[in-house]
Residue, then its C-alpha position, 0 to 999 in steps of 0.5 A: x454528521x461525517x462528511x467527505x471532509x472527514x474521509x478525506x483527512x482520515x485518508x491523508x492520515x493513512x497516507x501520511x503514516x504509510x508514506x513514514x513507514x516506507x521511509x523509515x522501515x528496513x524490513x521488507x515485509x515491513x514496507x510491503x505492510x506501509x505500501x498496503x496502508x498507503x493503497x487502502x487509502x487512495x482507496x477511502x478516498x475513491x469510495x468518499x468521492x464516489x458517494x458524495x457524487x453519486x456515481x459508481x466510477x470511484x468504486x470500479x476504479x477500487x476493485x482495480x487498485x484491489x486487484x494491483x494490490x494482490x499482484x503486488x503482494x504475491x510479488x512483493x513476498x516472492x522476493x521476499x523469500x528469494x532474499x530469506x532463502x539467498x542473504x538469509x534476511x529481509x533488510x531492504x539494504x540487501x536488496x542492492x547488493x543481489x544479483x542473478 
């Protein structure tokens, strides 16, 4: 039987490897992707808590990290391109030295 204990450690695992991927990754696009994995697991979690209680207020809150998660998606890759179309590469060092 899968209990929340269960949700909760697949959830920490996510976590833990798209906490390693933000730290270790250069590429923009990379980190982006490790930023998502993070959020998809903050959302496990929210989903989990919300059936072992029995209430609905964990999956509202999930539409809402959904919702963040897109606008920093569109965000995220509109920089992306600004930085392709400028430095002509997706490095994460780059982004120090733009300026407008």
């Amino acid at each position: 039987m899968v209990t929340v204990t269960h949700y909760v450690v697949a959830s920490a695992a996510l976590f833990c490897i798209g906490l390693a991927g933000v730290m270790s990754r250069r590429n923009v696009l990379m980190i982006l992707l490790c930023v998502e994995l993070m959020l998809n697991a903050a959302n496990l979690l929210f989903v989990a808590y919300s059936k072992a209680w029995g209430n609905l207020h964990g999956q509202m809150i999930v539409f809402f990290v959904i919702t963040v998660a897109a606008a920093e998606v569109t965000v995220g890759l509109a920089i992306a391109i600004l930085m392709m179309r400028q430095r002509n590469t997706l490095d994460a060092d780059a982004v120090q030295s733009m300026k407008w």
